[in-house]
MARZAKOL-214934 format. One record per residue (C-alpha): residue number from 1; y, x, z. Coordinates in steps of 0.001 Angstrom, whole numbers. Each point is the difference from the previous one (the first is absolute). Example, Ala and Ser with C-alpha at 12.3 -4.5 7.8 and 13.67 -1.06 7.14 Angstrom:
BEGIN
(1; (-4500; 12300; 7800))
(2; (3440; 1370; -660))
END
This chain:
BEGIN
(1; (-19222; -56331; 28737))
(2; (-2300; 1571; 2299))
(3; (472; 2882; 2505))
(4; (-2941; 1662; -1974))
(5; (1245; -308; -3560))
(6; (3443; 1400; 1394))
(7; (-2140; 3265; 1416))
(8; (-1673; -119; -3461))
(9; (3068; 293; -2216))
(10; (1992; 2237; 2455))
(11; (-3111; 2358; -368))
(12; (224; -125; -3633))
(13; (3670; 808; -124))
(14; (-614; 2813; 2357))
(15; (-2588; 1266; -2398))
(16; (2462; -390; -2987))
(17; (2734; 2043; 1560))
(18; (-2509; 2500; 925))
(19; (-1289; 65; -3494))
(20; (3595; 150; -1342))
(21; (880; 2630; 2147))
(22; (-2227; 2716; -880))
(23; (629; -1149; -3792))
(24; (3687; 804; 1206))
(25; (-269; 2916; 2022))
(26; (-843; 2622; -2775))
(27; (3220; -1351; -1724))
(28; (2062; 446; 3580))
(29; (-1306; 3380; 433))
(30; (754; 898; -3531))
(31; (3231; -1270; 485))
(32; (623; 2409; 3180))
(33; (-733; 2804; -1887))
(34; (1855; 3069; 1064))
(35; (2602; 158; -3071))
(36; (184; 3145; -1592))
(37; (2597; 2563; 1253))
(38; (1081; 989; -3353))
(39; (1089; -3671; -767))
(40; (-645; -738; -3804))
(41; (-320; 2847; -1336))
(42; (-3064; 2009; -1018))
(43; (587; 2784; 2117))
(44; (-2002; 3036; -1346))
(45; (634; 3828; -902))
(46; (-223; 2368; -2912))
(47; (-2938; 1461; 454))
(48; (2138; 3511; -566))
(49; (1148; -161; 3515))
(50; (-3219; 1369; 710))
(51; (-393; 2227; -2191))
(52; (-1204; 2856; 1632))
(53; (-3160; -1865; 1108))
(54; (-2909; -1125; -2111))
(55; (-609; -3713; -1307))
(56; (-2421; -838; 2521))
(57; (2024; 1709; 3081))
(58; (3376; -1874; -1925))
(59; (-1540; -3046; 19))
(60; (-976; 63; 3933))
(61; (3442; 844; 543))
(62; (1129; -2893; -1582))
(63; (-2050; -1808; 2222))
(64; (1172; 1950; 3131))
(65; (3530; -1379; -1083))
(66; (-1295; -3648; -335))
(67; (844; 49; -3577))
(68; (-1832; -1837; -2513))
(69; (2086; 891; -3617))
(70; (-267; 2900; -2356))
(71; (2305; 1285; -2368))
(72; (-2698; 3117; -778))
(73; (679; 2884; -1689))
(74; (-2212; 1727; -2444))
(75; (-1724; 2544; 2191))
(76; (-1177; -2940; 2243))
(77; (-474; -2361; -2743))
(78; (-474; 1630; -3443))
(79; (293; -2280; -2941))
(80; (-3421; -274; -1574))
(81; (-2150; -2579; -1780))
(82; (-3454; 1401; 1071))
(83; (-1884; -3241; 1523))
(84; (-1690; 2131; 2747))
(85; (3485; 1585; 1076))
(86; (1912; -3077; -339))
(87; (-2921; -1503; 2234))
(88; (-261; 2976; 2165))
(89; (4281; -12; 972))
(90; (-306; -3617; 532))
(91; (-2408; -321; 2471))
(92; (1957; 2894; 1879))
(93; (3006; -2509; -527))
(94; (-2170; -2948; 1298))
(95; (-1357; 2244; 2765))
(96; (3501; 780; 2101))
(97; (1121; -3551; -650))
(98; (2952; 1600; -2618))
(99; (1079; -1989; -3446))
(100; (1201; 2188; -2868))
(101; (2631; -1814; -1196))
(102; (2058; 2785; -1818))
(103; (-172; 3265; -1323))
(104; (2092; 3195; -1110))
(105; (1969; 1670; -1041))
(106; (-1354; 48; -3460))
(107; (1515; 1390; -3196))
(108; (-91; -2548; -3644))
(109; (1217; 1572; -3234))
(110; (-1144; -572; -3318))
(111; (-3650; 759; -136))
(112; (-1297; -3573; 107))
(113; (-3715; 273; 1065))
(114; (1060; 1974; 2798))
(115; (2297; -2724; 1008))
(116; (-2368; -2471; -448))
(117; (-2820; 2070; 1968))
(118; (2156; -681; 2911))
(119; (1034; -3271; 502))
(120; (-4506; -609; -1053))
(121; (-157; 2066; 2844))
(122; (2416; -1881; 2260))
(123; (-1668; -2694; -848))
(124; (-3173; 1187; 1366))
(125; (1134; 965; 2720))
(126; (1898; -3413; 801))
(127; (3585; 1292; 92))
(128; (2615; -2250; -575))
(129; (2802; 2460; -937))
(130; (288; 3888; -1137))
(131; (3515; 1434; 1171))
(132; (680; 2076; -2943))
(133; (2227; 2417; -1812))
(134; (-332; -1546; -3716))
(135; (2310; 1915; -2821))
(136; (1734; -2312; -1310))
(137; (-1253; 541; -3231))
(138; (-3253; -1582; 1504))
(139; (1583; -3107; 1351))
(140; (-1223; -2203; -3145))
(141; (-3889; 989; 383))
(142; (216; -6; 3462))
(143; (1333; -3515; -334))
(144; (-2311; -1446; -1833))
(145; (-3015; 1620; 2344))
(146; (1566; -1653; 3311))
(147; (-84; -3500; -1916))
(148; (-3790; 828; -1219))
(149; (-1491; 1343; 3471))
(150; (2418; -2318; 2386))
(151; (864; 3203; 1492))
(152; (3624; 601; 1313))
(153; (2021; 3466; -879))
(154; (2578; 1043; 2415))
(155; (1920; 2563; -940))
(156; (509; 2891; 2979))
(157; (3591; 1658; 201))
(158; (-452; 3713; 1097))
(159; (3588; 724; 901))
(160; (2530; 2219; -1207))
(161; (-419; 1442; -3471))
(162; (-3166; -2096; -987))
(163; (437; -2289; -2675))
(164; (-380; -3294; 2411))
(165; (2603; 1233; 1950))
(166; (2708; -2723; 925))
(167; (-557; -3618; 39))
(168; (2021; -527; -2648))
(169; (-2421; 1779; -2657))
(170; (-2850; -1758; 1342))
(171; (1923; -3642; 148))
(172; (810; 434; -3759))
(173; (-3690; 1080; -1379))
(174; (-1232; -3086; 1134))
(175; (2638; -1914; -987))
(176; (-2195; -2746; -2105))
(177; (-3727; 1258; 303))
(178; (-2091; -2171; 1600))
(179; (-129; 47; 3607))
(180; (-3421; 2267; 295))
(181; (2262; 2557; -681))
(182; (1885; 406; 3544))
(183; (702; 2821; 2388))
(184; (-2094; 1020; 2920))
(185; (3294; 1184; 1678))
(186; (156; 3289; 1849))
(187; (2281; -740; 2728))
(188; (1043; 3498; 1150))
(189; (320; 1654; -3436))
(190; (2260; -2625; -938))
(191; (2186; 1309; 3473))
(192; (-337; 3456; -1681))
(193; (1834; -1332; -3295))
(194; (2801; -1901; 2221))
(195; (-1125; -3441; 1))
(196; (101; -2930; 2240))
(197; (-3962; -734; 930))
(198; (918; -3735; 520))
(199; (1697; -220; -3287))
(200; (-3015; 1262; -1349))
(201; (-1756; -2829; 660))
(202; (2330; -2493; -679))
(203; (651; 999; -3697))
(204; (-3578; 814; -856))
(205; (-1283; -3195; 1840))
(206; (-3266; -1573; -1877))
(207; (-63; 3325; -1378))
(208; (-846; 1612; 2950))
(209; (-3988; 567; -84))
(210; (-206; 2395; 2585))
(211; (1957; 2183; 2698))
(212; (9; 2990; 1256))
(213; (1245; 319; 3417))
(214; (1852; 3206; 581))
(215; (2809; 984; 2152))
(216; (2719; 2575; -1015))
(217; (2912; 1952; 1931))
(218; (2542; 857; -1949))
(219; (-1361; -10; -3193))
(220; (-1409; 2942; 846))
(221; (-2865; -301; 2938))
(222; (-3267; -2206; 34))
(223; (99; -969; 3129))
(224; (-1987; -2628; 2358))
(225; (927; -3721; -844))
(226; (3099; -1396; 1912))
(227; (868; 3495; 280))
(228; (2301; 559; -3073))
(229; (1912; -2308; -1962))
(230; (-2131; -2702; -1289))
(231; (1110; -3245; 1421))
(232; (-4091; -1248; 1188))
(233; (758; -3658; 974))
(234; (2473; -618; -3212))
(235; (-2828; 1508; -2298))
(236; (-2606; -2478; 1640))
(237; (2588; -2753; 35))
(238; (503; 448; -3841))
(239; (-3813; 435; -622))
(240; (-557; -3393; 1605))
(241; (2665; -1593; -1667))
(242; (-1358; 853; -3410))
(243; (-3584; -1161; 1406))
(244; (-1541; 3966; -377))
(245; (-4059; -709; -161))
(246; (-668; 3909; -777))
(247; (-1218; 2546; 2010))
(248; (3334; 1294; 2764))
(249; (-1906; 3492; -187))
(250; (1615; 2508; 2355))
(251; (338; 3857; -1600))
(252; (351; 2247; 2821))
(253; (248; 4024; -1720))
(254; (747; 1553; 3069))
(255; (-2229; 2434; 2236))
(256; (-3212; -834; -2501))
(257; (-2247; 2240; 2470))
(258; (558; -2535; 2504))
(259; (1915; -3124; -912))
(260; (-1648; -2626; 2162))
(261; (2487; 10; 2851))
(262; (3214; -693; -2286))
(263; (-1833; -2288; -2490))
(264; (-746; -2110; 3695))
(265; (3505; 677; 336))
(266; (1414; -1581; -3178))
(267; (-2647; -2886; 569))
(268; (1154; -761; 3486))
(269; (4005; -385; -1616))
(270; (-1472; -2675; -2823))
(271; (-1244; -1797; 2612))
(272; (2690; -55; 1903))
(273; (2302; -671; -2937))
(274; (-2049; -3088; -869))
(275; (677; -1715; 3495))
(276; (3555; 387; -1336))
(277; (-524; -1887; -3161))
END
């Protein structure tokens, strides 16, 4: 074979891998993507952390933390049907980069078009689950509209005194409903009514739709996360052991005039409990 045919195919296989490489080099960058510091998890925050500051100035917030999940409450996020307003919250949504994936607290009782009204409104609005505090009365309609709309429920335990108090008493109302029908656990009001946060988890398991991340000091003080007695890394060790795909929204209700600093605070200890994982 000639010297020149040589030069001709090495030139062509130099052109190949050059070709090849730039198809590959998208992939390799991809690949060396920064992973995220929250792990797995959809690390977001209940939109009543902020509270004290408007939807628009809440939502830039979120963004200041580097957040990119809402749980929303109803004075950022009101249930409605409306095209324009559903249209209207959305592109605020779609503007700061923020998915509404959850919503509540809200109340279901017996009035059915009012129950229905909300999860056409969740639907709307592209949530995935409502934490809510059904009556149990309520648990058959409310049922049968999570199955319709494709729309989780998870019920919200308030603490001492409130009906979905212990884990227990949520555990056995869900005891063979189908498994739309979960909890969106809050951590630190489950401290308040003496139980174990990692336990929690592991008895709800594929019943867990959503969290509420909340530390506690002795059953008595919300307090900054890692601060009380919530055990961080064993709740995120249980949450990825039962797979958890819904939001990990932190609920800070501390100092609501200015709660940037500790919300930063709590974020910086689920990032460091993650490396821990």
């Amino acid at each position: 074979m000639s010297q020149s045919n040589l030069s001709r195919r090495d030139l062509l296989r130099t052109a190949s891998l050059g070709v090849a490489g730039a198809v590959l080099s998208p992939l390799a960058a991809s690949a060396q993507k920064r992973q995220s510091p929250y792990g797995p998890f959809k690390m977001g925050i209940q939109s009543y952390s902020l509270r004290n500051f408007k939807v628009d100035e809440a939502l830039a917030k979120t963004q200041e933390l580097g957040l990119t999940y809402w749980e929303a409450y109803s004075a950022h996020v009101p249930l409605v049907t409306d095209p324009v307003q559903v249209q209207a919250i959305l592109a605020k949504l779609k503007a700061a980069n923020v998915k509404l994936l959850g919503h509540g607290v809200t109340s279901f009782g017996m009035d059915t078009a009012k129950n229905r009204q909300v999860f056409e409104a969740a639907k709307a609005l592209g949530v995935e689950t409502i934490s809510a505090d059904p009556d149990p009365k309520a648990f058959d309609l409310v049922e049968a509209l999570t199955e319709e709309f494709k729309i989780n429920i998870g019920i919200h335990n308030h603490g001492p005194g409130h009906r979905w108090d212990k884990l227990s008493q949520v555990a056995d109302a869900l005891k063979g409903r189908s498994r739309r029908m979960g909890v969106v656990a809050d951590l630190g009001h489950f401290l308040r009514s003496g139980e174990n946060s990692v336990q929690v988890v592991e008895v709800l398991a594929d019943r867990v739709h959503g969290i509420h991340l909340k530390d506690v000091k002795d059953k008595t003080k919300f307090t900054i996360l890692g601060k009380g007695d919530m055990d961080v890394v064993g709740v995120l060790k249980a949450l990825r052991a039962i797979k958890f795909t819904g939001v990990l929204a932190l609920e800070y209700e501390e100092n609501p005039q200015n709660p940037m600093p500790d919300i930063q605070e709590c974020l910086a200890v689920v990032r460091e409990a993650v490396q821990k994982l």
